[in-house]
C-alpha positions as CSV (number, residue, x, y, z in Angstrom):
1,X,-90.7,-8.9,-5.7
2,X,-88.2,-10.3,-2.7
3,X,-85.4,-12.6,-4.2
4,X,-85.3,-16.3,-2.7
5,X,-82.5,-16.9,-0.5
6,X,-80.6,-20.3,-1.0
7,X,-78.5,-20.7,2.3
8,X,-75.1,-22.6,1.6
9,X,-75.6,-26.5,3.3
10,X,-72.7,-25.2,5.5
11,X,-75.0,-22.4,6.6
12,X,-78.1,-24.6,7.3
13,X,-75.6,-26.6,9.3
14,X,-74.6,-23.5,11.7
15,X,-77.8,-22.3,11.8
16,X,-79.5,-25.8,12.8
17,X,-76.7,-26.1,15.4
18,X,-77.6,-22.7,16.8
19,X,-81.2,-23.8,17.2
20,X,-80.0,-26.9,18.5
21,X,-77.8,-25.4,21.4
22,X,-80.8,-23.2,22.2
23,X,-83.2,-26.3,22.9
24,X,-80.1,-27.8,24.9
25,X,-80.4,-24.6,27.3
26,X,-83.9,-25.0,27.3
27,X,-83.7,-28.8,27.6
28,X,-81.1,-28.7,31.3
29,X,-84.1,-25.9,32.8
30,X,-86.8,-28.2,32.0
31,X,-85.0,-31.0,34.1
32,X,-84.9,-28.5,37.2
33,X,-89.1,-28.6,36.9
34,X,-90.0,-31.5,37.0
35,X,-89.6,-34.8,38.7
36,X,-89.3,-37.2,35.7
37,X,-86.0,-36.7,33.0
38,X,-87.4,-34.5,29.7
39,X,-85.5,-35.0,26.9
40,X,-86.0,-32.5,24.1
41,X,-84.9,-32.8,20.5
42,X,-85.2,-30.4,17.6
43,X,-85.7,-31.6,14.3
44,X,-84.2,-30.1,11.3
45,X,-85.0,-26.4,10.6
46,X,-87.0,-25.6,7.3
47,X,-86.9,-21.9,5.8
48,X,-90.0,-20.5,4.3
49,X,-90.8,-17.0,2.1
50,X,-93.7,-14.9,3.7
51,X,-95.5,-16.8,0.6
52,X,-94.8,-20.5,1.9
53,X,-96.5,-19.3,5.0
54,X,-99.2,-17.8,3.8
55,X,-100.1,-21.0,2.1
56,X,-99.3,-22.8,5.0
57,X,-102.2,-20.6,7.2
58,X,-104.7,-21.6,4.6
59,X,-104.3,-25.0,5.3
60,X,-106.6,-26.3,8.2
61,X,-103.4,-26.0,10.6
62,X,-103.6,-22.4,10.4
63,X,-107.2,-22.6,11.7
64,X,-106.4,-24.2,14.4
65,X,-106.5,-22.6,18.0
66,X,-103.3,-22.8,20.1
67,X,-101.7,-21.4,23.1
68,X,-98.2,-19.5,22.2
69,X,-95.6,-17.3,23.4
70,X,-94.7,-14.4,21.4
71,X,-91.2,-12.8,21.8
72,X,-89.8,-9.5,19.6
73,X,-86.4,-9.3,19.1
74,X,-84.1,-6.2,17.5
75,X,-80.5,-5.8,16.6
76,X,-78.4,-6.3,13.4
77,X,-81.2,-8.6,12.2
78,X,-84.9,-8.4,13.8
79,X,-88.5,-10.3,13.9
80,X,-90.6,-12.3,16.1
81,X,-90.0,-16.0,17.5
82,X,-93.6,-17.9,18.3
83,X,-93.2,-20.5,20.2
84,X,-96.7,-22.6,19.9
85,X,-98.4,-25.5,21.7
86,X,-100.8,-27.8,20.0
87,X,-103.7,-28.6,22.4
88,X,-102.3,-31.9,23.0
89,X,-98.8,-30.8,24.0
90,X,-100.2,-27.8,26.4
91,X,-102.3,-30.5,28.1
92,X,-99.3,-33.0,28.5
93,X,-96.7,-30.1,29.6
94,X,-99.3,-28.8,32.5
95,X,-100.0,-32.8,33.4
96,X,-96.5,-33.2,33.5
97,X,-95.1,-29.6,35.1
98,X,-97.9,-28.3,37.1
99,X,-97.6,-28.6,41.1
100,X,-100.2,-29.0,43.5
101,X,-100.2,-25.4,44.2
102,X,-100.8,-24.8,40.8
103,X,-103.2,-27.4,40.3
104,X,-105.6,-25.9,43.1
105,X,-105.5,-22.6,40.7
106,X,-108.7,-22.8,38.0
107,X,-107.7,-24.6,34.7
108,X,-107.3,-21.8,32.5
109,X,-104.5,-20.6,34.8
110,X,-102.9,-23.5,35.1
111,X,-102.5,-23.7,31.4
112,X,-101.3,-20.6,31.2
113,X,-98.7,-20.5,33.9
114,X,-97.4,-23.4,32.8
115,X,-96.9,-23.0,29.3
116,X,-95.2,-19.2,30.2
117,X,-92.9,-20.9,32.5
118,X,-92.0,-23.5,29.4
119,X,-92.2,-21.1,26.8
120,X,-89.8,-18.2,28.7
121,X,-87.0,-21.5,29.0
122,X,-87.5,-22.0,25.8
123,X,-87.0,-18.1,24.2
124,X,-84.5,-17.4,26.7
125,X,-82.1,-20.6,25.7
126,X,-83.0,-19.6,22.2
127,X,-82.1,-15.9,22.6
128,X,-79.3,-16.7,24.8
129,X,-77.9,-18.8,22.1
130,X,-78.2,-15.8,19.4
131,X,-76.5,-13.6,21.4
132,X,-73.9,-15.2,22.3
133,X,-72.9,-15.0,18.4
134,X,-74.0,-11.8,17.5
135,X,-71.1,-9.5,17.2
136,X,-73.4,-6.4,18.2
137,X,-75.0,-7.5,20.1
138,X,-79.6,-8.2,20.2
139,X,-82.5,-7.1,22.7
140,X,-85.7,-8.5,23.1
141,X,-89.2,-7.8,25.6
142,X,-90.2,-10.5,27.3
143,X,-92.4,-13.1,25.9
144,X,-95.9,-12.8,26.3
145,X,-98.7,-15.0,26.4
146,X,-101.0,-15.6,23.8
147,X,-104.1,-17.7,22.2
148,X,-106.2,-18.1,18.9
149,X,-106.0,-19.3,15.9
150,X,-102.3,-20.2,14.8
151,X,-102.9,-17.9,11.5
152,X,-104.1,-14.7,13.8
153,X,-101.5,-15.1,15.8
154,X,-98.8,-15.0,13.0
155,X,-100.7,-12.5,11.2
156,X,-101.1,-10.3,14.2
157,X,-97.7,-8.6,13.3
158,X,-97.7,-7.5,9.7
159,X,-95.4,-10.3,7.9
160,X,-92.8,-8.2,6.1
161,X,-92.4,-9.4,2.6
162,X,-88.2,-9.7,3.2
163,X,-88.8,-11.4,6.3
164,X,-87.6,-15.3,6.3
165,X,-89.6,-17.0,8.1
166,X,-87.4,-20.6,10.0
167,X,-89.8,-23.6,11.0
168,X,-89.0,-25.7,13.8
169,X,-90.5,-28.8,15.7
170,X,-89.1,-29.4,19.1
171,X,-90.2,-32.7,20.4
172,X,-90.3,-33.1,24.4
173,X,-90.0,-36.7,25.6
174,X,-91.0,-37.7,29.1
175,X,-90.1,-41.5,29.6
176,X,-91.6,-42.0,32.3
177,X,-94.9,-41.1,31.6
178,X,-94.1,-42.9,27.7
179,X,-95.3,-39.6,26.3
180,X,-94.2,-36.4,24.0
181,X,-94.9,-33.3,23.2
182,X,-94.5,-31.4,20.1
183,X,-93.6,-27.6,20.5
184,X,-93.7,-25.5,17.1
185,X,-91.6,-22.7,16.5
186,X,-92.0,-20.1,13.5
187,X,-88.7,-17.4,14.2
188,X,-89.2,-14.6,11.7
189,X,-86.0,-12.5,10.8
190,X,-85.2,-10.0,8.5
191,X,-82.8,-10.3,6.8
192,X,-82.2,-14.1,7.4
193,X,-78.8,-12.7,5.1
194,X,-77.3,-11.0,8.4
195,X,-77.9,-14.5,10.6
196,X,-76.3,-16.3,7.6
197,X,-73.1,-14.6,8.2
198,X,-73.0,-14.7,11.8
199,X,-73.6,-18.3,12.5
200,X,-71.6,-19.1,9.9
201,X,-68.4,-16.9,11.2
202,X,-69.0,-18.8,14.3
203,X,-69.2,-22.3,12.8
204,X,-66.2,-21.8,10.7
């Protein structure tokens, strides 16, 4: 039986402004992409047991099938961050990102050029944001793209009953086109205990 962790509101406000300098990375590269000013903003970060997940995949989101970018990570703490594109977001990203060159390129690798290219950004402002507080340091593969189901997809790597599982909702505005995108993240890490105490040695 895993004990429920209760982070401090001082932690939950280090750790949201981790995630939020992550997106702020991600958000300048996306600029550099496209012709039209992105804006992206990340709402607030909710923490779920392997249990709260689980219950989560049996609703019909989890039977849903989504493109995604799957990163592993080690160091002091370790997991896997999913970064996951609802059909509607992965049609308005490639409508939005996607050059001519691209374009001439059959559908199918459009979509899945495109939503690399956004999802690497992404990860890499995320990762880059973790390390940059992580005292020894953290390593991770590149992402890799995936697609199915969003519950095959998290269940794909066996869910450890001590991991913590942090929910996030980045939301990409493109005025221009008067549209947005939702991007999903789930960021597994075990134990969540470790990246309590760094973010919030760096926040103090």
């Amino acid at each position: 039986m895993t004990m429920t962790i209760h982070p401090t509101s001082q932690q939950k406000e280090a750790l949201q402004t981790l995630f939020d300098t992550g997106v702020d990375r991600a958000n300048t590269m996306l600029n550099y992409l496209t012709e039209w000013p992105v804006y992206v903003e990340m709402a607030p970060i909710e923490i779920l047991s392997p249990r709260q997940l689980h219950k989560k995949m049996e609703e019909p989101v989890g039977r849903v099938r989504v493109a995604a970018m799957e990163l592993i990570y080690r160091g002091e703490f370790e997991g896997i961050a999913l970064l996951v594109f609802p059909a509607k977001t992965a049609e308005t990203l490639v409508e939005t990102l996607a050059d001519e060159q691209r374009r001439s390129l059959d559908q199918d690798t459009v979509k899945m050029r495109t939503l690399s290219e956004v999802g690497n950004i992404f990860l890499n402002g995320l990762m880059g944001s973790l390390s940059n507080i992580i005292k020894g340091g953290i390593t991770y593969m590149a992402p890799s793209y995936k697609e199915g189901t969003l519950k095959d997809l998290l269940y794909a790597n066996q869910v450890n009953p001590s991991t913590t599982v942090l929910f996030g909702k980045a939301e990409v505005h493109i005025e221009q086109l008067q549209s947005k995108a939702s991007i999903i993240l789930f960021f597994m890490v075990e134990p969540l205990e470790v990246l309590l105490t760094e973010v919030e040695r760096l926040h103090n």
